[in-house]
GUNU-220839 format. One record per residue: residue number from 1; residue in one letter; x, y, z of N, C-alpha, C, O, CB in turn. Coordinates in pm, 1 decimal. Glycine has a CB too. Example, Ala and Ser with C-alpha at 12.3 -4.5 7.8 and 13.67 -1.06 7.14 Angstrom:
// residues 2
SITE   nr  rest       nxx       nyy       nzz      caxx      cayy      cazz       cxx       cyy       czz       oxx       oyy       ozz      cbxx      cbyy      cbzz
SITE    1     A    1319.0    -569.0     780.0    1230.0    -450.0     780.0    1320.0    -330.0     780.0    1423.6    -331.9     846.5    1130.8    -447.3     904.6
SITE    2     S    1285.0    -225.0     708.0    1367.0    -106.0     714.0    1290.0       3.0     787.0    1340.9     113.8     803.9    1408.4     -59.8     572.5
//
This chain:
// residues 56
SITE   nr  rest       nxx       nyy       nzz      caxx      cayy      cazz       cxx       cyy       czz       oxx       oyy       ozz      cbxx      cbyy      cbzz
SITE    1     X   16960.3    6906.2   10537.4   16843.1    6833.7   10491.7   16874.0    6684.3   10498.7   16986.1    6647.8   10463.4   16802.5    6876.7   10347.0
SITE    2     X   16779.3    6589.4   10543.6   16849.8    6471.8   10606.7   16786.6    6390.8   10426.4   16701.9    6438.1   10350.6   16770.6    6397.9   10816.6
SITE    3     X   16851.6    6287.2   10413.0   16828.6    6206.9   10316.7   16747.2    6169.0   10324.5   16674.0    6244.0   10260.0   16884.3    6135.1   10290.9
SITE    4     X   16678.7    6076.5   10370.7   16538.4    6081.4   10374.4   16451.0    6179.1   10424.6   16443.0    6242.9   10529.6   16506.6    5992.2   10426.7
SITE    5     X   16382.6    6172.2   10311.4   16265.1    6277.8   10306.7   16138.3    6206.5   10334.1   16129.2    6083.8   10336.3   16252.1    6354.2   10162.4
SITE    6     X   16032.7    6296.2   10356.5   15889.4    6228.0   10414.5   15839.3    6290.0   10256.9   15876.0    6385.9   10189.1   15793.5    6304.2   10604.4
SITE    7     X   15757.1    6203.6   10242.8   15674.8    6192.8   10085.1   15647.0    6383.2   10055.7   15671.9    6459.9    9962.6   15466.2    6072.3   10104.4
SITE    8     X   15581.5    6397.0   10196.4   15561.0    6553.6   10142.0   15640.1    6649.0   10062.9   15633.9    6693.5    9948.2   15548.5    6625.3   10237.4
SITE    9     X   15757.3    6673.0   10219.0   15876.7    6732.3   10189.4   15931.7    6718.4    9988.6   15970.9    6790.1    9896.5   15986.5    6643.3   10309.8
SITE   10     X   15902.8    6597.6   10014.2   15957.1    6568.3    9835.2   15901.9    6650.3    9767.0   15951.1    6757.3    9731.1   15920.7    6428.2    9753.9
SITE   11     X   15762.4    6597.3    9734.2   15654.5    6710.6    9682.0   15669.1    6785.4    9657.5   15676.2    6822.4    9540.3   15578.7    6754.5    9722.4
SITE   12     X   15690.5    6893.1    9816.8   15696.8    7042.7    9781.3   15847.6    7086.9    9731.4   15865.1    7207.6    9715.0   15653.1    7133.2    9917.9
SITE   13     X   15938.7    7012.7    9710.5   16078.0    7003.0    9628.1   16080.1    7004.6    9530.5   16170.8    7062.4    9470.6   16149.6    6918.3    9632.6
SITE   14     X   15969.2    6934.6    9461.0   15998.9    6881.1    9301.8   15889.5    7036.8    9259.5   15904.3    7112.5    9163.5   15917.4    6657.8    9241.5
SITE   15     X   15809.5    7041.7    9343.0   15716.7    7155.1    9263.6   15848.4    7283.4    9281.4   15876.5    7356.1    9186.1   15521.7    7201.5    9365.2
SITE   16     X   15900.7    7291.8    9381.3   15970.7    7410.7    9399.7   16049.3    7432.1    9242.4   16041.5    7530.0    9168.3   16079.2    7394.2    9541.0
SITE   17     X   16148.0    7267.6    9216.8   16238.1    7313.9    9145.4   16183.9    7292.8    8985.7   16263.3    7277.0    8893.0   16370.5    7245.1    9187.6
SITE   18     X   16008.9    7295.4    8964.5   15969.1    7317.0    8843.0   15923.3    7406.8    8769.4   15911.3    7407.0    8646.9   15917.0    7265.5    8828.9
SITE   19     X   15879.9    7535.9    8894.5   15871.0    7635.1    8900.3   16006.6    7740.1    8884.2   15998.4    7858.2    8850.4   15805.4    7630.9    8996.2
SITE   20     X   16123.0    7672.3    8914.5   16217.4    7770.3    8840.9   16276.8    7758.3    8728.8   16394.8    7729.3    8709.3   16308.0    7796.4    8900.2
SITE   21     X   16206.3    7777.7    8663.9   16272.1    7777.5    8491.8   16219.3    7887.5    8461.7   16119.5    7933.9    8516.9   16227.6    7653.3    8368.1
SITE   22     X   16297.5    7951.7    8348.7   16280.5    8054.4    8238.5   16084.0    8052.1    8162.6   16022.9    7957.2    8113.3   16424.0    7995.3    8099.1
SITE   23     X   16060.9    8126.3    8174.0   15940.5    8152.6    8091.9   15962.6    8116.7    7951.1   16074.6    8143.5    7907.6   15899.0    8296.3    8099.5
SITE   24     X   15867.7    8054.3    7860.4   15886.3    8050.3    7737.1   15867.1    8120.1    7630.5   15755.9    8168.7    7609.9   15854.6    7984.9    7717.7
SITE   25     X   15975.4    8139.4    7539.1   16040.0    8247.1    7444.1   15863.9    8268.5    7365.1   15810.0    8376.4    7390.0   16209.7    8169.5    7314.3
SITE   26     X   15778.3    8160.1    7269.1   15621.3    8222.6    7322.2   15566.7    8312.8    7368.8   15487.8    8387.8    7311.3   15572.5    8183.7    7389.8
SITE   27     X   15621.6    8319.0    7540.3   15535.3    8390.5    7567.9   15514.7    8560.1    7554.6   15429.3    8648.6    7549.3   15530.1    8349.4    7667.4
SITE   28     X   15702.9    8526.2    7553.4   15727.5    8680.8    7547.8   15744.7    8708.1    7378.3   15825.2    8796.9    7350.2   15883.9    8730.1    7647.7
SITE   29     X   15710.4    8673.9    7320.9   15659.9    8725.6    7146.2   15522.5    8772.5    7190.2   15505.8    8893.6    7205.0   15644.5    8576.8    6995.6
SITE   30     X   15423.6    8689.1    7212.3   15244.8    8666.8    7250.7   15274.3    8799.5    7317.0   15215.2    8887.6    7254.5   15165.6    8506.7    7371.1
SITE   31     X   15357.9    8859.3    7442.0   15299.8    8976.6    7496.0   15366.9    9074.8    7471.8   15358.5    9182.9    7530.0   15278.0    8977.3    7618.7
SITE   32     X   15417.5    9055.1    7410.5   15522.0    9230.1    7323.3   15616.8    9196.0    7424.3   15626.3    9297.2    7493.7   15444.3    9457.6    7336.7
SITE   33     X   15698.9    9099.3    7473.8   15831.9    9140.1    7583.7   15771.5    9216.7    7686.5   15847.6    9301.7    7732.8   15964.6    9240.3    7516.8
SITE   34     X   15665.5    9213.0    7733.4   15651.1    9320.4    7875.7   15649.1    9240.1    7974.0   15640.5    9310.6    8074.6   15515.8    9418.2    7895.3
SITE   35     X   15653.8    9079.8    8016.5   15683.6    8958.0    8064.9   15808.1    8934.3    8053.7   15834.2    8854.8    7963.5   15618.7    8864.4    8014.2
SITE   36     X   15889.7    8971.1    8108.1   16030.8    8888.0    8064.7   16114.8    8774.0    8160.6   16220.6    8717.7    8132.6   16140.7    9002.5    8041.4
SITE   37     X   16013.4    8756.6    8308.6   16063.1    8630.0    8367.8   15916.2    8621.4    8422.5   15812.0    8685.2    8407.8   16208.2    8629.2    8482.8
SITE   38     X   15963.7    8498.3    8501.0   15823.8    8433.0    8559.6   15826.6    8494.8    8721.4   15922.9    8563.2    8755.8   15825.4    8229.7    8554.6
SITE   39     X   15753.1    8475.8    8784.5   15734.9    8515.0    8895.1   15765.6    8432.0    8995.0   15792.2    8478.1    9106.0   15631.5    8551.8    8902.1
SITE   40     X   15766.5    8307.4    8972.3   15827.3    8234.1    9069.0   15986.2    8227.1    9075.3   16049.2    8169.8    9164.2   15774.6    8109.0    9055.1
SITE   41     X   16041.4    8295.4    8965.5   16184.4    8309.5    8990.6   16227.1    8430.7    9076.0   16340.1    8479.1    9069.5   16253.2    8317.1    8861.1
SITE   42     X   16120.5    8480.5    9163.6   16153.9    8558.9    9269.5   16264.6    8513.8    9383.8   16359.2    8573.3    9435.4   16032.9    8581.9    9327.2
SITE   43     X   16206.6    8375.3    9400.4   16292.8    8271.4    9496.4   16446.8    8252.8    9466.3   16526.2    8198.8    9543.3   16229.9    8121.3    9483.3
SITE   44     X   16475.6    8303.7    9347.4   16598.3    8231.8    9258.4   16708.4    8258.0    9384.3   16693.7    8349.3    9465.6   16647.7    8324.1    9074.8
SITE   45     X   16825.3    8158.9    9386.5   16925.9    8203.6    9476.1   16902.4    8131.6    9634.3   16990.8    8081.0    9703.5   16916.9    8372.9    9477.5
SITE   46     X   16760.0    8143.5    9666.6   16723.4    8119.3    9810.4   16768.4    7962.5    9828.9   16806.2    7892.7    9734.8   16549.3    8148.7    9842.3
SITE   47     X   16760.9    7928.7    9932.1   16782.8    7782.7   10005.5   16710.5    7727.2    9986.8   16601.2    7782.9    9996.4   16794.6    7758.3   10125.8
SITE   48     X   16709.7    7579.5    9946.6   16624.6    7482.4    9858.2   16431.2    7461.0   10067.7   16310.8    7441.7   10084.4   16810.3    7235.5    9793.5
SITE   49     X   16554.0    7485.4   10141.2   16468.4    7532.2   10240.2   16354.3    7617.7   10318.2   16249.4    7612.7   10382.4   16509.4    7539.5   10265.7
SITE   50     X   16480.5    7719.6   10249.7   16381.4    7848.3   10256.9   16262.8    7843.6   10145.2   16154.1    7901.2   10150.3   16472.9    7993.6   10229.8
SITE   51     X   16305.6    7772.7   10059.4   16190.3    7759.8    9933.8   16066.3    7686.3   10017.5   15958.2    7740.2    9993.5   16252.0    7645.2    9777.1
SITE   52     X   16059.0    7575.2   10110.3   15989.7    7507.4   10131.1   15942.7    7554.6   10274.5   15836.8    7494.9   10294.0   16038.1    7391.2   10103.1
SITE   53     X   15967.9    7623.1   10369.2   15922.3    7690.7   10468.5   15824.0    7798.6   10389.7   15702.4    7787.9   10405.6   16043.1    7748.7   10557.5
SITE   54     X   15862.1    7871.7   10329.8   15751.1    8000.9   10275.8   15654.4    7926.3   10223.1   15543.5    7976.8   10240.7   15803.4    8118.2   10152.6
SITE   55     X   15653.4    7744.2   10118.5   15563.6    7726.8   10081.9   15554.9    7755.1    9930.9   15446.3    7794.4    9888.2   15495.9    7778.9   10158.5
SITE   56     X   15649.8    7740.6    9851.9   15640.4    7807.3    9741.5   15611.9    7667.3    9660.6   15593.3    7669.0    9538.9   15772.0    7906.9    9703.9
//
């Protein structure tokens, strides 16, 4: 990934890496624990790349 980035590229970086966090402890009281991660931590592990080719 080259150091400079084009405004987009950034973008879809910062959304990528705000979307992986833990769900909040909230939510899973509010739904009886039947939620216990978020869905965008499907990606977890993948290449900060591969995150941004699929579009996530």
């Amino acid at each position: 990934m080259p150091s400079h980035k084009s405004f987009r590229t950034k973008q879809k970086l910062a959304r990528a890496q705000k979307q992986n966090r833990p769900i909040p402890q909230w939510i899973r009281l509010r739904t009886n624990n039947t939620i216990r991660y978020g869905d965008e931590l499907e990606n977890y592990g993948r290449g900060v790349e591969m995150m941004v080719t699929n579009g996530v």
